[in-house]
C-alpha positions in Angstrom: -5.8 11.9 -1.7 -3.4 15.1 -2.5 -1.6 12.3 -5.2 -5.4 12.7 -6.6 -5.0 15.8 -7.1 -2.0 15.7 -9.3 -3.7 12.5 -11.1 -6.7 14.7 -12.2 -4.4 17.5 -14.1 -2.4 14.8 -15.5 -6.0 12.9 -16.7 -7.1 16.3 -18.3 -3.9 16.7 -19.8 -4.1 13.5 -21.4 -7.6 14.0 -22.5 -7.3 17.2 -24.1 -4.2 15.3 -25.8 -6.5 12.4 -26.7 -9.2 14.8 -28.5 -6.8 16.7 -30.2 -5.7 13.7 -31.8 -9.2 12.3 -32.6 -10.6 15.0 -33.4 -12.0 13.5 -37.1 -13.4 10.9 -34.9 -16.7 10.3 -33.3 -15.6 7.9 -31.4 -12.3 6.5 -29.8 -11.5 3.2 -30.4 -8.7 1.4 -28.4 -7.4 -2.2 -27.7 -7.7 -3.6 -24.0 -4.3 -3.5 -22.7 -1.9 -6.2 -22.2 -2.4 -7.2 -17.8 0.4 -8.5 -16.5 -0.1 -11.7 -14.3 0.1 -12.1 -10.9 -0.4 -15.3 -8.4 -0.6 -13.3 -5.3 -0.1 -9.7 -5.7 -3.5 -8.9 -7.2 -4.5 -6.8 -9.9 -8.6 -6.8 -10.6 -9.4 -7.6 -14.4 -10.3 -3.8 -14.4 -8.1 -1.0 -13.3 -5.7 -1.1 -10.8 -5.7 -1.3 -6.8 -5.5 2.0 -4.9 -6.2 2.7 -1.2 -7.7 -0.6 0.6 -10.0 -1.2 2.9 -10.6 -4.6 4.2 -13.4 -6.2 6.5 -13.3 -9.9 7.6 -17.4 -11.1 7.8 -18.6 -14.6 7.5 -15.3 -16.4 7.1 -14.0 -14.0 3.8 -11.5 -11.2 3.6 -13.8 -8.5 1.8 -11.4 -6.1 0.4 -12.8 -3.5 -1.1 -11.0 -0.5 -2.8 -10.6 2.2 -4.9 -10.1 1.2 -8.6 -7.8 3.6 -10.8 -9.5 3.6 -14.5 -7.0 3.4 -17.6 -5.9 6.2 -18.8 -8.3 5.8 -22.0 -11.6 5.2 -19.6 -11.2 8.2 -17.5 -11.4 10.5 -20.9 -14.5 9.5 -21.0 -15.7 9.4 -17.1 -17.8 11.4 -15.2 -15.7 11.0 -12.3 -13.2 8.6 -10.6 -12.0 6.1 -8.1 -15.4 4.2 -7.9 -15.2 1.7 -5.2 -14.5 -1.6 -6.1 -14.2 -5.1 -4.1 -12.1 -8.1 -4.2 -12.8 -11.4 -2.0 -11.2 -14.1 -0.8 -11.0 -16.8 2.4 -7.5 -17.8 2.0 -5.4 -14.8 0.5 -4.3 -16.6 -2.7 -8.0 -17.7 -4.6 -9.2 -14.4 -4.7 -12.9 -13.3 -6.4 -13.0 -10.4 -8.5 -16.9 -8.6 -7.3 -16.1 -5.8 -9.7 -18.0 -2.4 -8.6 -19.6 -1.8 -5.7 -20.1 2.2 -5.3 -20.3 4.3 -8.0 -18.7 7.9 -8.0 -20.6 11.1 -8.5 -20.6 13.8 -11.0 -19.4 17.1 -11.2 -22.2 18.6 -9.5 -22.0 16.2 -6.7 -19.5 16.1 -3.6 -17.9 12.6 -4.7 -17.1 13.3 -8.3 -14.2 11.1 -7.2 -14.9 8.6 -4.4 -11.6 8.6 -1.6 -10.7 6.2 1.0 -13.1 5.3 4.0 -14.1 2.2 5.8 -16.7 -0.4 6.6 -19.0 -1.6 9.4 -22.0 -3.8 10.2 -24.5 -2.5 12.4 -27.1 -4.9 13.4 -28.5 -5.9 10.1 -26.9 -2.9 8.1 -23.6 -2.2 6.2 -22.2 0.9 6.6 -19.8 2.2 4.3 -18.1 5.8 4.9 -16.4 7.2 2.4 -14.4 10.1 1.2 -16.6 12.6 -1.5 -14.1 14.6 -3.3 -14.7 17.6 -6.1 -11.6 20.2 -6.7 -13.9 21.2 -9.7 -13.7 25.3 -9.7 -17.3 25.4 -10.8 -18.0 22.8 -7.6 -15.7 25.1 -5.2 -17.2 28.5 -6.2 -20.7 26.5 -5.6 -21.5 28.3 -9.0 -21.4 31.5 -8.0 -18.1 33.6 -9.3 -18.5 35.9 -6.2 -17.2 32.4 -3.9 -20.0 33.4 -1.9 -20.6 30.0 0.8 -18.1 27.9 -1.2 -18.4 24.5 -1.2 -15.9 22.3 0.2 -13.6 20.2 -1.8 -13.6 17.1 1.2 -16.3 15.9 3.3 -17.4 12.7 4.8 -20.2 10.8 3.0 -21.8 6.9 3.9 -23.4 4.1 1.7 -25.7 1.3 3.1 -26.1 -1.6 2.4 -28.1 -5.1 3.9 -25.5 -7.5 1.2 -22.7 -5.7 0.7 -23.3 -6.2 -2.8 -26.2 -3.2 -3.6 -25.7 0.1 -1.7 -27.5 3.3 -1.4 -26.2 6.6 -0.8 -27.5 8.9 1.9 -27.5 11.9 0.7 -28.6 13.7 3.4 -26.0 13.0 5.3 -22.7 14.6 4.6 -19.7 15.8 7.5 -17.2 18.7 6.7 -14.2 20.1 8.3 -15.4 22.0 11.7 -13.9 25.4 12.1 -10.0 25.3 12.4 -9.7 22.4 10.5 -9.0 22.4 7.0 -11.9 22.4 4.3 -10.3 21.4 2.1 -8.0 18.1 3.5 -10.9 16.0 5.4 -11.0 12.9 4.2 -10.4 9.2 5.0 -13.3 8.2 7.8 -12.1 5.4 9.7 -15.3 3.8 11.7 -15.1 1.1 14.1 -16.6 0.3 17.2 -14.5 1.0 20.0 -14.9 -1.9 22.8 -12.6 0.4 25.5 -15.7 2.8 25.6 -18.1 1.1 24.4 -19.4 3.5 21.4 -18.9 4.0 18.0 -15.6 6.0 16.9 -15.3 7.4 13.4 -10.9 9.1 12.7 -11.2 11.8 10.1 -7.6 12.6 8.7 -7.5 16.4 8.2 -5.6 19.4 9.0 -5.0 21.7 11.9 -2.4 24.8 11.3 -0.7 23.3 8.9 -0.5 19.9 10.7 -1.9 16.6 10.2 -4.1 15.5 12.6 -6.6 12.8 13.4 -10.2 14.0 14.1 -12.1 12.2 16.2 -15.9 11.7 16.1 -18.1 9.4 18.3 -21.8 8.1 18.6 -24.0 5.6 20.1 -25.7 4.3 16.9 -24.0 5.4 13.2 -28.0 5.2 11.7 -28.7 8.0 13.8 -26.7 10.2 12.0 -25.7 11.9 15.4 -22.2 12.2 15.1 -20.0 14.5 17.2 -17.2 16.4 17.6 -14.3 14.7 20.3 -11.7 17.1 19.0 -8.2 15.6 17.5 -6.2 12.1 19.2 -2.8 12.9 21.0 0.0 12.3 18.5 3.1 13.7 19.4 6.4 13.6 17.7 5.1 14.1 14.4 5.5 16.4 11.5 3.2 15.1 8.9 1.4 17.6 6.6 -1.2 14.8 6.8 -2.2 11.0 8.4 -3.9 9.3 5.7 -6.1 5.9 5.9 -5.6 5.2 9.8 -6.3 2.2 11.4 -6.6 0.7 14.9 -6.0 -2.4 16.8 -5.5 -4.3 19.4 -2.7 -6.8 20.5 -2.2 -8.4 23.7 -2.5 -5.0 26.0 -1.2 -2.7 24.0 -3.2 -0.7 20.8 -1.9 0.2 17.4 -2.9 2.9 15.1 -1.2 2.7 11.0 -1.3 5.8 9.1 0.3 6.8 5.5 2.4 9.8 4.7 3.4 10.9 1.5 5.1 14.2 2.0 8.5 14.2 4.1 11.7 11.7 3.2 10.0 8.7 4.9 7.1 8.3 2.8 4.9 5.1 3.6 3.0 3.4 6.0 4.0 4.1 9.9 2.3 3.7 13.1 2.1 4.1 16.5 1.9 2.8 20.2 -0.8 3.2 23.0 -2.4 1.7 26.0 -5.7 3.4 25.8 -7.6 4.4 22.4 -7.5 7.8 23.3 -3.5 7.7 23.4 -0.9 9.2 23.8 -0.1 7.8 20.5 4.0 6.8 20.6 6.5 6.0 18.5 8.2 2.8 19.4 11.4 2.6 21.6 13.7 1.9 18.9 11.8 4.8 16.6 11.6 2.8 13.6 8.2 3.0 12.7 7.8 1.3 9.9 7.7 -2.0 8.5 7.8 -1.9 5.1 8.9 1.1 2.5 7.2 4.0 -0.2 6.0 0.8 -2.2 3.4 -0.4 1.1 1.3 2.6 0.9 -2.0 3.2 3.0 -1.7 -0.2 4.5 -5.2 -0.9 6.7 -5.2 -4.3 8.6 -8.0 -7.3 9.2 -8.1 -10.3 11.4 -10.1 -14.1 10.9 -9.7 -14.2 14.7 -6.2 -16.3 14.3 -3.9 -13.9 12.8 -3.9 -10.1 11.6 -2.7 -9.2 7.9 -2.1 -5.8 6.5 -3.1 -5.1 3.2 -2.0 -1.7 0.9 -1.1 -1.3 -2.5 2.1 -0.8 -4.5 2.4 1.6 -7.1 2.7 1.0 -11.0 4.7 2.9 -13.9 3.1 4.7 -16.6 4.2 3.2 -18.9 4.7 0.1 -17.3 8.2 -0.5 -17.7 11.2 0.9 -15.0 11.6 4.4 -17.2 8.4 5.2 -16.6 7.0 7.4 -14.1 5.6 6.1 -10.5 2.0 6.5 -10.6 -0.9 6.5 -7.7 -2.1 3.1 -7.3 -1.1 -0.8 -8.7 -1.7 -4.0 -6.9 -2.5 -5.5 -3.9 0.1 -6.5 -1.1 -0.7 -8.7 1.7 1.8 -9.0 4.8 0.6 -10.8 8.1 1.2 -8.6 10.4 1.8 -9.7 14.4 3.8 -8.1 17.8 6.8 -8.8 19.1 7.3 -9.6 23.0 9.0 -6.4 23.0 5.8 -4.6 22.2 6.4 -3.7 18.6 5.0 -4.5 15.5 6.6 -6.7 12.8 5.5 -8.5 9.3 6.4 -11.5 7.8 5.0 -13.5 4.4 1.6 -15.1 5.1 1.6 -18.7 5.2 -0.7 -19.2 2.4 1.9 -17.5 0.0 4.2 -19.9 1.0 2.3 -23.2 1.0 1.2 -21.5 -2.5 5.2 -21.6 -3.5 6.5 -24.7 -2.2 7.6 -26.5 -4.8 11.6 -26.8 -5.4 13.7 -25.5 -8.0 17.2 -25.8 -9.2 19.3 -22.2 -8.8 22.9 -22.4 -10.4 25.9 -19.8 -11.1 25.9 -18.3 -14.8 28.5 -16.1 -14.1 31.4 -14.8 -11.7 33.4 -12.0 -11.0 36.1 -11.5 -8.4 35.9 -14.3 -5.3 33.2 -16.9 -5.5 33.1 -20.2 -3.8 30.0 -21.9 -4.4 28.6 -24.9 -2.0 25.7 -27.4 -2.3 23.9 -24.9 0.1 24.9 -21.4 -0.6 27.7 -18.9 -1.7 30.2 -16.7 -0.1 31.2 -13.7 -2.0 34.5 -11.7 -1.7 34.7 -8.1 -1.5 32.9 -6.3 -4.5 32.6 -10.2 -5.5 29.3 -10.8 -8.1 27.6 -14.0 -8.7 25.1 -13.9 -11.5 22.2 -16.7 -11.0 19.9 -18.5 -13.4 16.7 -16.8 -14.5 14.0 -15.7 -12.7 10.3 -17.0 -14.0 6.8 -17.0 -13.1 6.5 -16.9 -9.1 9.0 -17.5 -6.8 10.2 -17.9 -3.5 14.1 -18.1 -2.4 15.1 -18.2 1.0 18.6 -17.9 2.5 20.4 -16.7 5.7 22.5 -14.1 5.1 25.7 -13.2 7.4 26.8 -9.8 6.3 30.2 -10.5 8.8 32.4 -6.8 8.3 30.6 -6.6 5.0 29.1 -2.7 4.5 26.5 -4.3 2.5 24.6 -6.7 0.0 23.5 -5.6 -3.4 20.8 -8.2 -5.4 20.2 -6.8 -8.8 17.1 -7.8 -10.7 16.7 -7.5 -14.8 20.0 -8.8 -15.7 20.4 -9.3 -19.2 22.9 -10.7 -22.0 23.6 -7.5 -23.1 22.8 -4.6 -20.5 23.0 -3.6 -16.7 20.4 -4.9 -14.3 17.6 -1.9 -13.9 16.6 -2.5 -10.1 18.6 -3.0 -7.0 17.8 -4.3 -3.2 20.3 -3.3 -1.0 20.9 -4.7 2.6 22.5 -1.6 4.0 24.2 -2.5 7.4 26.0 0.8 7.8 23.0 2.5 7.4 20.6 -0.1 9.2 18.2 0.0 6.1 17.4 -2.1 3.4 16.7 -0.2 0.8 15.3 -0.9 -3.3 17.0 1.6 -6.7 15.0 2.1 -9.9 17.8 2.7 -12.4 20.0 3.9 -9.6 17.6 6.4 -7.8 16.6 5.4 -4.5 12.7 4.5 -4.2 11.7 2.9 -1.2 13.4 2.0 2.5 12.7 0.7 5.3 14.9 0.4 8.7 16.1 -2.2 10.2 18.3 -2.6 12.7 22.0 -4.5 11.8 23.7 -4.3 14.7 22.8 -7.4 16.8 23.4 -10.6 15.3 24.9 -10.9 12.2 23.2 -13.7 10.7 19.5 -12.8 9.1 16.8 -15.1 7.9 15.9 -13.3 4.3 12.8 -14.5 2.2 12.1 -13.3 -1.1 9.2 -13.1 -3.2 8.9 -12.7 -6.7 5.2 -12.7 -8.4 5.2 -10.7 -11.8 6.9 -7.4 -11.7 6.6 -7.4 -7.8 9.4 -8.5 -5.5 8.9 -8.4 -1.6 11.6 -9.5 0.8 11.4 -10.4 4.1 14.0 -10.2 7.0 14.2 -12.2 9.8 10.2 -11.9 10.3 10.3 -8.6 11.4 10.6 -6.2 8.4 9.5 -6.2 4.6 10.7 -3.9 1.2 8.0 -4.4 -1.5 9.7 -3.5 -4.7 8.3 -3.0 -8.6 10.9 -4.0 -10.9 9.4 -4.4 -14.9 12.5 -5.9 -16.0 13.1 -9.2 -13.7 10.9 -11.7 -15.3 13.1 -13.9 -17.7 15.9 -12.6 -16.7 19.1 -13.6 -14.8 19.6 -11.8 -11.4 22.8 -10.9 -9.6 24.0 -10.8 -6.0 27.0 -8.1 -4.8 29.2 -7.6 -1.9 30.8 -4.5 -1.0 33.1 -3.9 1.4 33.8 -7.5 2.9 32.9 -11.0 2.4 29.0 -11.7 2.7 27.8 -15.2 2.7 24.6 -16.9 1.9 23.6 -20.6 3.7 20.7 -22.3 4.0 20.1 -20.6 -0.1 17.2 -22.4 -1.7 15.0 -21.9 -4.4 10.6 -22.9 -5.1 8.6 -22.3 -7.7 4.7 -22.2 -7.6 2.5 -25.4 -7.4 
């Protein structure tokens, strides 16, 4: 939500640019834009993805989320970040639903809709939401004296009896009690909490300068009788804020995800419990994250077999890798699952795969330094390259990589004829991280630890302009890279000999 921010004085910027440039015009007049396509990582036909919030209900995956308007629609908006929905019951043939609940206006708390979450009650959909206005004419409550001053976040609800036609309540609405901040409180999470057998609703907000998790509980949501708990135990943190939480349950232990968007581990991260109520821990080994920057607000759903986290991974504007990262993009989908030591790892859902299992040739285009090449893989040399056929359509390539004294493996993506590839994955052992560079500038990381064995199961995925890889079934990196499609792509040692077995190659059905 504070990225919103930003994207509202960038929009007005752009709009006053717009009319200055139209101004012999009545009207604007503009071409639908060129949509990229993906197999798997979803974009709607309108907009892009931004913070998700999935339900699983009579056998479908209803993800619903808040759409991000083109730059062009939201000149002419009243408001924005509508929520929208997408469906689906196997992850891959997914249903486009379109709108489900408008945003306000300027003179109404949820001039732009933010995260929240869904839950059936009896007969009855309930849908909490966050209403946002940063309007000065909304703050000032349209007074200039600031005289009672209305509040820029509070907690709003929807109903609904289809899930298709909703109706606001507008006389409900929740704000920030006093020592919390006014202005940051935002993100409901509601669920029904089977430990204590009542309804629980996590507001993300602030305390002194801290993020915190607010808790709020009742015995029936329609009653409107929500109250105060006071904040969950979460040690160990310095967060300014812990956006678009989520818990649940595995085995005996509980899990709570939360986004962060404002130290030098910006992403998804969660936490550790054996009671709701917490404390909420990091993991033994610390690392606390499963994927990088690029898996952002990630909220989880089960069909009762296995659990899969969903977020969104942000676009350029323009869309190409010089321009500049921008809130929202398309949808990501990891299954998600615990380890026997108690932590949480991810790994590609099996749908994707069965989607991509269809084999393909792969082949050396180039070399430079030390490359011996086998029916079933390469070893590279120090500072060895080995440039491979071209990259098309959607793909999956799997390998097991031994990094041996290596310090680390470099694949570059957007290789071309004539010029330097413009994004890099690197498996960084001496830094137990894999991390992803947009024309040389770091963008995303995630740990991962390289000291025990040296031999690690890698899967990649390439849909579009997105690229996800997989290690060992415990970590993810979700990467944007415009330039890969068509292109050759290029694998690097540094340091020490790497070696790649097992290296094959599918292509979509």
């Amino acid at each position: 939500m504070m990225m919103y921010l930003k994207e509202m004085l960038l929009a007005g910027a752009i709009m006053m640019g717009l009319s200055a440039c139209s101004k012999d015009n009545d009207t604007i007049t503009w071409q639908p834009e060129e949509r990229e396509r993906f197999l798997l990582y979803h974009e709607p036909t309108k907009g892009w993805v931004g913070d998700v919030m999935p339900y699983y209900i009579n056998g479908r995956f209803e993800i619903f989320y808040l759409n991000d308007a083109t730059d062009v629609e939201k000149q002419s908006s009243t408001g924005q970040h509508p929520i929208f929905k997408l469906s689906t019951d196997n992850l891959v043939d997914v249903t486009d639903d379109g709108e489900v609940i408008p945003y306000g206006t300027a003179n109404t708390q949820d001039h732009l809709i933010g995260t929240g979450s869904m839950i059936q009650v009896g007969d009855t959909y309930y849908f909490y939401y966050t209403g946002h206005n940063g309007s000065a004419s909304w703050l000032q409550n349209n007074n200039t004296g600031w005289v009672s001053p209305n509040n820029r976040e509070a907690v709003m609800y929807a109903t609904s009896s289809d899930m298709v036609n909703w109706t606001k309540q507008t006389d409900f609405i929740l704000k920030a009690p006093s020592g919390y901040a006014r202005n940051d409180f935002r993100d409901p999470y509601v669920f029904y909490n089977e430990e204590f057998g009542e309804y629980w609703m996590l507001v993300s907000t602030q305390q002194n300068g801290r993020g915190v998790l607010l808790l709020y509980t009742s015995d029936n949501p329609g009653n409107n009788d929500w109250k105060l708990d006071g904040p969950l135990t979460i040690p160990d943190h310095d967060y300014l804020m812990l956006e678009c939480a989520d818990i649940f349950k595995v085995g005996d232990k509980y899990y709570l995800l939360f986004g962060e968007d404002w130290t030098g581990t910006p992403g998804t991260h969660y936490r550790v419990a054996t009671s709701t109520r917490g404390p909420w821990l990091k993991p033994e080994s610390g690392r606390d994250m499963l994927d990088g920057h690029q898996f952002y607000a990630g909220k989880t759903a089960s069909d009762g077999s296995n659990r899969y986290a969903f977020a969104w991974a942000h676009r350029r504007n323009p869309e190409n890798d010089n321009g500049a990262r921008t809130w929202a993009g398309n949808l990501i989908t990891h299954e998600i699952y615990a380890l026997s030591n108690g932590e949480l790892a991810v790994r590609i859902p099996e749908a994707f795969s069965s989607k991509i299992n269809t084999a393909s040739e792969w082949s050396v285009v180039n070399k430079e330094g030390t490359v011996n090449e086998s029916n079933n893989g390469l070893v590279l040399a120090d500072a060895a390259s080995a440039t491979l056929n071209e990259l098309g359509g959607t793909n999956r390539i799997t390998a097991t990589l031994s990094l041996g004294s290596a310090e680390s493996l470099s694949l570059f993506f957007g290789t071309g004829e004539s010029t330097g590839s413009t994004y890099e994955i690197r498996f960084e052992k001496n830094n137990n991280r894999i991390a992803g560079y947009n024309l040389g500038n770091e963008v995303t990381r995630v740990p991962f630890d390289f000291s025990g064995d040296d031999s690690y199961d890698i899967t990649l995925v390439v849909d579009g302009s997105i690229v996800v890889v997989y290690v060992n079934d415990q970590v993810a990196l979700t990467n944007r890279s415009y330039g890969l499609q068509h292109k050759n792509w290029r694998l690097t040692a540094h340091g020490g000999q790497v070696s790649l077995t097992n290296f094959s190659t599918f292509k979509a059905e």
